[in-house]
KOLLUM-523596 format. One line per 2 residues: number of its first residue (from 0); their letters; for each residue x, y, z of C-alpha. Coordinates in pm, 1 decimal. Each point is the difference from the previous one (the first is absolute). Layout:
NUM	A	X/Y/Z  ...
//
This chain:
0	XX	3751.4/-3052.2/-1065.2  -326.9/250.8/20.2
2	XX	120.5/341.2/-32.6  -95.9/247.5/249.2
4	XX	-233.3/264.7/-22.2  86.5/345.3/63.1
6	XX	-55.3/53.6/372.0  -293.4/313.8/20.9
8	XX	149.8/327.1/138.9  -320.0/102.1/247.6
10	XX	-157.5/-158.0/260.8  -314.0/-135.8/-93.7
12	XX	-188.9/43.1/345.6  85.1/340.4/12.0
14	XX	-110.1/19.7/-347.9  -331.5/-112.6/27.7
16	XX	-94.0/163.4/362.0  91.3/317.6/-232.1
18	XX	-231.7/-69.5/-270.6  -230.1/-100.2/250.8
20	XX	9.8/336.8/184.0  -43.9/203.7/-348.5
22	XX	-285.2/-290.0/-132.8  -108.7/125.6/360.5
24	XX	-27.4/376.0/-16.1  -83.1/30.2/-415.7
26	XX	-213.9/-306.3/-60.3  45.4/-229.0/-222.6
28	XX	-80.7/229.0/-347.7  151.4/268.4/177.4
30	XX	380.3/-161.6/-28.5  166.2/-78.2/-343.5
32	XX	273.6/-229.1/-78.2  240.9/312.0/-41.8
34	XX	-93.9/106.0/366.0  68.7/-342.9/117.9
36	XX	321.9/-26.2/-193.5  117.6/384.9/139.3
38	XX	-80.3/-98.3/412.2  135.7/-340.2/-47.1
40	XX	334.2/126.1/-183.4  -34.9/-274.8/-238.9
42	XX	-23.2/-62.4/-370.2  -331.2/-88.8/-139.6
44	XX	157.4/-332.2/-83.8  150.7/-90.7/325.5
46	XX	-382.9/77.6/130.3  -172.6/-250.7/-172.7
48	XX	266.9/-237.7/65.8  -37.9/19.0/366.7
50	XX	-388.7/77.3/8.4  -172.9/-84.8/-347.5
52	XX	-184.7/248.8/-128.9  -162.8/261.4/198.5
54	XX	-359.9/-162.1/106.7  226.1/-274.6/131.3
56	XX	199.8/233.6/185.6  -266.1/172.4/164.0
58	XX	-157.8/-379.2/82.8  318.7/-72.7/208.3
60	XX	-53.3/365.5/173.7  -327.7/-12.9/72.9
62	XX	107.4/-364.1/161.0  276.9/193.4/206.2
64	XX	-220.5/209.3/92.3  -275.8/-245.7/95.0
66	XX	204.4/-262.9/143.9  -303.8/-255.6/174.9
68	XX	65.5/-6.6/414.3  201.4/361.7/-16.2
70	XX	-255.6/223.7/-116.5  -124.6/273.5/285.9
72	XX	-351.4/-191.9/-20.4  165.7/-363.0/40.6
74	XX	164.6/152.5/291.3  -330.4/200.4/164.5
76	XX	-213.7/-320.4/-62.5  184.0/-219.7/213.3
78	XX	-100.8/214.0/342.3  -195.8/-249.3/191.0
80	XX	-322.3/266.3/62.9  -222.9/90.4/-318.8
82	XX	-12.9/332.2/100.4  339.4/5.0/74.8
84	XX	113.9/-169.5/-336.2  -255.5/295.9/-239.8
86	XX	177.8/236.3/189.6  334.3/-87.0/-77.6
88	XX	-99.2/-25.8/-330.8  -123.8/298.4/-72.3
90	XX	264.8/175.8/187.6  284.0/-212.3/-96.5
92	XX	-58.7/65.2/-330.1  -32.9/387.2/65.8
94	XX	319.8/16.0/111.0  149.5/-181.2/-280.8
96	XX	-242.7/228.2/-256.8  182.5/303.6/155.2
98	XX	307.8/-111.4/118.7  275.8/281.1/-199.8
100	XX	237.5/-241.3/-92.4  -182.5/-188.2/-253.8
102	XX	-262.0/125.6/-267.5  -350.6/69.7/161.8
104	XX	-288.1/-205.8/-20.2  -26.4/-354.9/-114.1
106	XX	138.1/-162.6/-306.2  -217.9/-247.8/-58.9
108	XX	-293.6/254.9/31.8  121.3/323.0/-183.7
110	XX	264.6/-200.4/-264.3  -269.9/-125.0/-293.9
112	XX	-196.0/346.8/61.8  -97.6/81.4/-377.6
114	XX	165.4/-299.0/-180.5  -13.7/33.8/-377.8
116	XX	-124.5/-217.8/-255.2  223.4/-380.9/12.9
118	XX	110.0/45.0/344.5  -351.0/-193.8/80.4
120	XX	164.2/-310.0/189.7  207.7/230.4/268.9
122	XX	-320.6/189.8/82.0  -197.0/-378.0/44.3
124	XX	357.5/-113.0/199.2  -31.2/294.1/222.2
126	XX	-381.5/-38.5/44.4  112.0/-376.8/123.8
128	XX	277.1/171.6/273.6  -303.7/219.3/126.1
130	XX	-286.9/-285.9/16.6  282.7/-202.8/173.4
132	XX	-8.4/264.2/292.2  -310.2/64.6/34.3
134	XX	-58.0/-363.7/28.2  290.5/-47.1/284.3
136	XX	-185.6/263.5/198.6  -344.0/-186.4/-49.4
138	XX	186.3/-290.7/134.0  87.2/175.9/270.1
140	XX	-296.5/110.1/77.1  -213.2/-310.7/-20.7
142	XX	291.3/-126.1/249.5  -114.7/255.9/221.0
144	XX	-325.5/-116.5/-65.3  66.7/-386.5/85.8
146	XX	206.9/108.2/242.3  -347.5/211.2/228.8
148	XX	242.7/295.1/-59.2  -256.7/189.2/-218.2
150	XX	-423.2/-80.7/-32.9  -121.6/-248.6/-234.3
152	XX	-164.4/186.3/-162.0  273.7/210.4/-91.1
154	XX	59.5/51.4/-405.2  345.1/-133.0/-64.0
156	XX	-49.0/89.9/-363.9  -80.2/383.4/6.0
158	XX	233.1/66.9/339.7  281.9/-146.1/-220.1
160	XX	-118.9/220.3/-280.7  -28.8/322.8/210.4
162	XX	342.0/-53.9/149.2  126.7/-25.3/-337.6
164	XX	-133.3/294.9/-176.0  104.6/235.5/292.5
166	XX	342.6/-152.9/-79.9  -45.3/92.1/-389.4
168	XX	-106.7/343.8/121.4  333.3/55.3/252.2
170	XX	205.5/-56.9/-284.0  -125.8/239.5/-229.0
172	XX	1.4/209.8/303.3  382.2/-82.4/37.8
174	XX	83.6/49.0/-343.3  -203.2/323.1/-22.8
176	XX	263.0/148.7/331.7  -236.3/-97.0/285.7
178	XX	225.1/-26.9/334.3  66.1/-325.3/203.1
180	XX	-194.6/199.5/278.9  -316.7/114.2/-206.3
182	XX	50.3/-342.8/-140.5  -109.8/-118.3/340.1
184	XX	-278.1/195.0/95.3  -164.5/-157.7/-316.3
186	XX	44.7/-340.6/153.3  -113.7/152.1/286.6
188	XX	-335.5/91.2/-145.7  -36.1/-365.0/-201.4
190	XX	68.3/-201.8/356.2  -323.2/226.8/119.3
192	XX	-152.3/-161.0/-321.0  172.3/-365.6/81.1
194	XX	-171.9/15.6/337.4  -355.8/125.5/-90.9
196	XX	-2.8/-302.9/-243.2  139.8/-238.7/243.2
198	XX	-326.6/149.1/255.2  -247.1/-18.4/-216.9
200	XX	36.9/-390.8/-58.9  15.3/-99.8/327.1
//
């Protein structure tokens, strides 16, 4: 008979949505194993027999954290106007880049910020997360194209890009104290933006 293995004394999910949360607000460099060890209450061993070592624990964060079909851009892309659906994107994400009960900003965008030498492959996996948005919003907006919702000759490519980079640029903003409400009068000002492009292609 197979003798059993010592049941663990934490609860994983909890575990990792706290390593998450400190991955999160420090970065990846920014959080040693000790660190994880001390907000986990857990033995270095007992770590890396739940999670592995630590680039494999902050790969299993960064997919908590970017969970396809839950993410506040999944969410905003699925409102059935183009307009509508940048909007909601922008401003969905604002209020998740502010929102005071998790860290500010986004992970994916402010976690591989000044990666050292050998940490080469999380930097390329995170580049991957961020081309895959940008490309869901292009999608969305050739939709709105196909769908006579925006001109034809509108530029999928560099709206998609544009949307994206004032994203970026909110959380910075977010991590660097800016308030859900001045938060908003920055989307404000890029909608004025999203519009003059969407006018000049008609």
């Amino acid at each position: 008979m197979a003798v059993r293995g010592r049941p663990r004394t934490f609860d994983r999910d909890a575990a990792l949505r706290t390593a998450m949360e400190l991955f999160w607000r420090r970065g990846y460099e920014g959080v040693s194993v000790a660190m994880l060890t001390e907000a986990l209450g857990i033995t270095p061993t007992s770590l890396y027999a739940a999670f592995g070592a630590k680039e494999e624990l902050f790969d299993e964060a960064i997919e908590l954290y970017d969970t396809p079909g839950s993410t506040p851009t999944d969410l905003a892309l699925a409102h059935a106007g183009s307009r509508e659906a940048i909007e909601a994107v922008l401003r969905d994400n604002t209020d998740a880049y502010t929102d005071t009960a998790t860290p500010p900003g986004c992970m994916i965008a402010l976690s591989a910020v000044n990666l050292g030498r050998g940490h080469d492959d999380i930097g390329r996996r995170l580049t991957v997360r961020r081309r895959r948005d940008r490309e869901k919003i292009q999608t969305r907006i050739e939709r709105g194209i196909a769908d006579g919702d925006l001109p034809a000759g509108f530029a999928a490519g560099a709206a998609a890009s544009y949307i994206q980079t004032v994203l970026h640029g909110l959380s910075i903003q977010a991590r660097d104290g800016c308030t859900r409400d001045q938060a908003h009068i920055i989307v404000d000002a890029a909608l004025v933006g999203w519009d003059a492009m969407v006018v000049r292609s008609e």
